[in-house]
C-alpha positions in Angstrom: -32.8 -190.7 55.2 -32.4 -193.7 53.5 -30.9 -197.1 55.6 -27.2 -197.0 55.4 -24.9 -200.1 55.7 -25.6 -201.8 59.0 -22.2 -201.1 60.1 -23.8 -197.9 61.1 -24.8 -199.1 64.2 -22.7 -201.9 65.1 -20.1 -200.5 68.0 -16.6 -201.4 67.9 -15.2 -203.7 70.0 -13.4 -200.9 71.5 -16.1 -198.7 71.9 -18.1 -201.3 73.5 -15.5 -202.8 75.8 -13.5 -199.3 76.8 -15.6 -196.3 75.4 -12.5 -194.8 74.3 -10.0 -196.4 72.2 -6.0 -196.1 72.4 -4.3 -193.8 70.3 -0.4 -194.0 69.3 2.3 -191.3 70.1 3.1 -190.9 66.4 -0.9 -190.6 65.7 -1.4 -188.0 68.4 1.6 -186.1 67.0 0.9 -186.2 63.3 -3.0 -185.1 64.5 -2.1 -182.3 66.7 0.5 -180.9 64.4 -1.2 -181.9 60.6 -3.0 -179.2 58.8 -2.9 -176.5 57.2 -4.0 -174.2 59.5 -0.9 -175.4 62.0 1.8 -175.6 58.9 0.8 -172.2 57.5 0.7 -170.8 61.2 3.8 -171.9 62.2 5.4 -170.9 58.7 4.3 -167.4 59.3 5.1 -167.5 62.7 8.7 -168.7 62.1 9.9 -166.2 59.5 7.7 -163.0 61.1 9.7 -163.7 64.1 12.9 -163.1 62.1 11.8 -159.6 61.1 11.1 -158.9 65.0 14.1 -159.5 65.9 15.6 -157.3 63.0 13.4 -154.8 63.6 11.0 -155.3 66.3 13.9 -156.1 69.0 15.5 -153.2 68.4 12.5 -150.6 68.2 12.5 -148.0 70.5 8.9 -148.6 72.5 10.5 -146.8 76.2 10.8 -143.3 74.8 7.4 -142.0 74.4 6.9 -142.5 78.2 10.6 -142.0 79.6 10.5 -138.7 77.9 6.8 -137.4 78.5 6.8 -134.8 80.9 9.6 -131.9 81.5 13.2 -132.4 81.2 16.0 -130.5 82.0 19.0 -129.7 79.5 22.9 -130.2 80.1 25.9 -129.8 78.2 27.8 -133.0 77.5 30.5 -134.3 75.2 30.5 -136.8 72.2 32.2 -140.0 73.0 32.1 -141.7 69.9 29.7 -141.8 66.9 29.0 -145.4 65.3 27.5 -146.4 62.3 25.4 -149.5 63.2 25.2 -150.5 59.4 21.3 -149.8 59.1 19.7 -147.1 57.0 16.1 -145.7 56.6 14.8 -145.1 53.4 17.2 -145.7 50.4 16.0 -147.5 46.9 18.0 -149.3 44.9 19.2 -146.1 42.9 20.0 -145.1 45.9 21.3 -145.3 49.3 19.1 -145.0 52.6 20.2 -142.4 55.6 22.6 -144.2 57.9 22.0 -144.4 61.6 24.2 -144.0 64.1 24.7 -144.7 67.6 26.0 -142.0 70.0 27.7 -142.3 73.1 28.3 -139.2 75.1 28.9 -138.3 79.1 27.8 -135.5 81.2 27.6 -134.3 84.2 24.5 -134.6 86.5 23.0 -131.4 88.6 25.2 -133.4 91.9 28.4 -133.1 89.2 28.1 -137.2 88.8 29.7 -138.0 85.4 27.3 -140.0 83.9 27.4 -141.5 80.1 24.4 -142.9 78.4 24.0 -144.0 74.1 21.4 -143.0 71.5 20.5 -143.2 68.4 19.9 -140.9 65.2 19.3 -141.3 61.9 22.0 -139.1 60.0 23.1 -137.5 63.0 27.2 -137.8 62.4 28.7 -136.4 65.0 32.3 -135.8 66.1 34.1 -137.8 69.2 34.7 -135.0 71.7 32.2 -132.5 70.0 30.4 -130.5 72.9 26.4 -131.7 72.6 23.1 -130.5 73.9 21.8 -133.9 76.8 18.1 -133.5 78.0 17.4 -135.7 81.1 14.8 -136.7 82.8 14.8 -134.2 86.2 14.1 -137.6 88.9 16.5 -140.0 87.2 18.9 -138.0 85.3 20.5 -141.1 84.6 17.7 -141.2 81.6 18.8 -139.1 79.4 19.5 -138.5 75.3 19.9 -136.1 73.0 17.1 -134.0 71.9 15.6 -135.4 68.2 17.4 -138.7 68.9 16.1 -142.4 70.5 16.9 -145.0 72.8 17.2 -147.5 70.5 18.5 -148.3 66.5 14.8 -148.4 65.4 11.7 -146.2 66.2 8.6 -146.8 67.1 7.3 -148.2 64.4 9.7 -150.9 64.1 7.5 -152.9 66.8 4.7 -152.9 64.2 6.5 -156.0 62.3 5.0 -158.1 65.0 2.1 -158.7 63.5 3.6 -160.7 61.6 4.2 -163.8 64.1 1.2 -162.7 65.6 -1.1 -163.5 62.5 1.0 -166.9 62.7 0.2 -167.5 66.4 -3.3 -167.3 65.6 -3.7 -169.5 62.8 -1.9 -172.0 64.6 -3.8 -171.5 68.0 -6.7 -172.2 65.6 -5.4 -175.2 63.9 -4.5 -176.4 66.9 -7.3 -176.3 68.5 -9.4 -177.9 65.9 -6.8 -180.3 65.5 -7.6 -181.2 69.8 -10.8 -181.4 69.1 -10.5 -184.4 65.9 -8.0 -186.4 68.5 -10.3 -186.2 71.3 -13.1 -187.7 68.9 -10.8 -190.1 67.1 -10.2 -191.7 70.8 -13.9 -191.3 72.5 -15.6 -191.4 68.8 -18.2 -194.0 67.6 -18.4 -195.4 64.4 -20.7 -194.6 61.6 -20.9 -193.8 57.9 -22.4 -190.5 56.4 -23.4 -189.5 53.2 -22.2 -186.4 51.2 -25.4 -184.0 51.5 -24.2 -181.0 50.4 -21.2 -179.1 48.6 -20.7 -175.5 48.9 -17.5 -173.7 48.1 -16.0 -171.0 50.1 -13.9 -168.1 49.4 -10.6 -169.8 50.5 -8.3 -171.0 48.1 -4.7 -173.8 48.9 -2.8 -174.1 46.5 -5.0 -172.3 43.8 -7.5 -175.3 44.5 -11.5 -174.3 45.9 -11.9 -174.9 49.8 -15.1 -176.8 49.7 -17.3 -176.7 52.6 -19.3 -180.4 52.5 -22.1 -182.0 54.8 -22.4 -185.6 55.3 -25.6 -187.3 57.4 -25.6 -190.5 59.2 -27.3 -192.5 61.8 -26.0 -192.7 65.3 -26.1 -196.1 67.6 -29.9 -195.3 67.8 -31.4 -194.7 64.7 -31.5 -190.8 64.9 -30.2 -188.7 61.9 -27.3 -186.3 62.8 -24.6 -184.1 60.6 -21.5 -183.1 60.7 -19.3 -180.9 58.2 -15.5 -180.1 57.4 -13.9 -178.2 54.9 -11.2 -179.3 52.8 -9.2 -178.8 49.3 -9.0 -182.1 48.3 -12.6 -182.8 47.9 -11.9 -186.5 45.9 -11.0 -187.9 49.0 -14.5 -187.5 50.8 -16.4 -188.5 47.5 -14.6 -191.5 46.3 -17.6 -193.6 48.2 -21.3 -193.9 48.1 -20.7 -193.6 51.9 -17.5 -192.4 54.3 -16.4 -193.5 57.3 -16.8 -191.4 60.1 -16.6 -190.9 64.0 -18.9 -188.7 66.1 -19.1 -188.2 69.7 -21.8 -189.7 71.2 -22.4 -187.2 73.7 -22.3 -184.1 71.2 -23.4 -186.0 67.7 -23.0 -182.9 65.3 -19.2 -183.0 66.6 -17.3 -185.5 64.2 -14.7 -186.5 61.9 -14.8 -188.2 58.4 -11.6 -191.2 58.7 -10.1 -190.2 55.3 -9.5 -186.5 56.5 -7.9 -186.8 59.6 -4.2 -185.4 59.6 -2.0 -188.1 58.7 -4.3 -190.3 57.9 -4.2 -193.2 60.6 -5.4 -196.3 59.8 -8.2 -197.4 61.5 -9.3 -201.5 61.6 -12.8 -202.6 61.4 -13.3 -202.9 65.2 -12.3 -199.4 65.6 -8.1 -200.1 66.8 -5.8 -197.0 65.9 -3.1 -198.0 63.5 0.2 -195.7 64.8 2.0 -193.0 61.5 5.6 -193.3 61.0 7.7 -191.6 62.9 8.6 -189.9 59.8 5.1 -188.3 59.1 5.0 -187.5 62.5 8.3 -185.9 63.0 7.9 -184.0 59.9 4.6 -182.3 61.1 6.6 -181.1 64.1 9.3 -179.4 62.6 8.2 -175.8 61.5 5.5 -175.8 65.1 8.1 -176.9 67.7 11.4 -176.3 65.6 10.4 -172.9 64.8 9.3 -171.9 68.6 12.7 -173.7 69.7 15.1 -171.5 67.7 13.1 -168.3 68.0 13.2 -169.3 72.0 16.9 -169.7 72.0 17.2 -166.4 69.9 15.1 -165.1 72.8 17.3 -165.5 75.9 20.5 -164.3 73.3 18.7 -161.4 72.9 17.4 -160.5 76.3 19.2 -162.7 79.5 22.3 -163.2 77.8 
């Protein structure tokens, strides 16, 4: 490798002095929460939770157990028949299958009246209609009519979840490799690498190549080391004969190029953090913690309240 500026292996004054150099709030925030991985994780996350609780919430995920082993069979009476305004099937030419919600009483094998609700798709039936109840012989408290469920959506319904699930893990992803950049950004030594090597990979943002590029450099001792990222916006990291970077001196192939960090702190020639705008940094958090805030609140409406 050919000598590189001698900047290379001059330490900062804060990596000399300290060994780990202070990092604003607002630069920790905009770090932590930049990103694709984390925006796009969060995104999905946010609006998959909204068909959850359309659908997902109200899935019926209890019957398939409850109702597993032998019940007996009652006679009971219709106590009112409810359309609950959601359909299955339908196009739009025409109109999907209405389902209903059924409340009905009986009488228990100890002649307890007992009452209990269910759900049918279709199934219109007539307040004060006589109707078949099958119940559960140790609890006859559990009970429904036969063909019908326990809640508006079947089983299926809880399959939407892997919707915010897909979400979760991108941004348990992004997050993470976000931790790792901050912790390197504060314990990181200085250095500049060169562009090695430019290979694109099969991800596309915003209809633009992800590139997957390698840059070498020389560590405080004169030994050669890489490190690689990935990124869209490739002019960024080739704009220079070479870019600034930090790597940890303890794990060298760990590192970070300056001009792709998430929000993209400044950084003074000693090495001193420069602190994002409260703007950039408050904007990062929005869709993360905004969208875990409402869904949370949705949450405790939909379950403790």
């Amino acid at each position: 490798m050919s000598n590189l500026d001698q900047y290379n292996r001059r330490p900062s004054e804060a990596d000399s002095n300290t060994g780990r150099r202070s990092v604003p709030v607002t630069t920790r925030v905009a770090m932590l929460f930049g990103g694709f991985l984390v925006q796009f994780g969060a995104a999905f996350f946010t609006f998959g939770m909204i068909f959850w609780w359309v659908f997902g919430a109200q899935s019926d995920v209890t019957s398939w157990y409850q109702f597993s082993g032998e019940l007996q069979r009652t006679e009971g009476t219709v106590v009112s028949c409810t359309d609950t305004g959601i359909s299955e099937g339908g196009s739009d030419s025409r109109p999907g299958t209405p389902i209903y919600q059924i409340d009905y009483e009986y009488l228990s094998p100890k002649e307890m009246r007992l009452s209990g609700t269910c759900y049918a798709t279709g199934m219109n039936l007539v307040s004060g209609a006589p109707v078949t109840i099958e119940y559960v012989p140790d609890d006859p408290a559990t009970s429904r009519i036969p063909d019908t469920r326990k809640n508006v959506i079947g089983f299926w319904g809880i399959f939407v979840g892997l919707f915010p699930a897909i979400g979760l893990a991108f941004l348990f992803v992004g997050l993470r490799s976000n931790a790792r950049s901050l912790r390197v950004l504060k314990i990181g030594k200085q250095a500049r690498g060169r562009l090695i090597s430019k290979e694109p990979t099969n991800t596309r943002i915003n209809k633009q190549t992800v590139y997957k590029l390698t840059f070498e450099y020389e560590d405080a001792n004169g030994d050669a080391h890489s490190i690689t990222t990935k990124t869209h916006l490739t002019a960024m990291l080739e704009d220079e004969e070479t870019e600034r970077l930090l790597y940890d001196p303890m794990h060298p192939s760990e590192g970070v190029l300056v001009d792709n960090l998430h929000g993209k702190p400044a950084i003074s020639a000693r090495g001193d953090v420069l602190g994002v705008g409260v703007s950039a940094s408050l904007g990062r958090m929005l869709l993360p913690v905004g969208g875990f805030i409402a869904h949370a609140g949705v949450g405790v409406i939909f379950y403790v309240l």
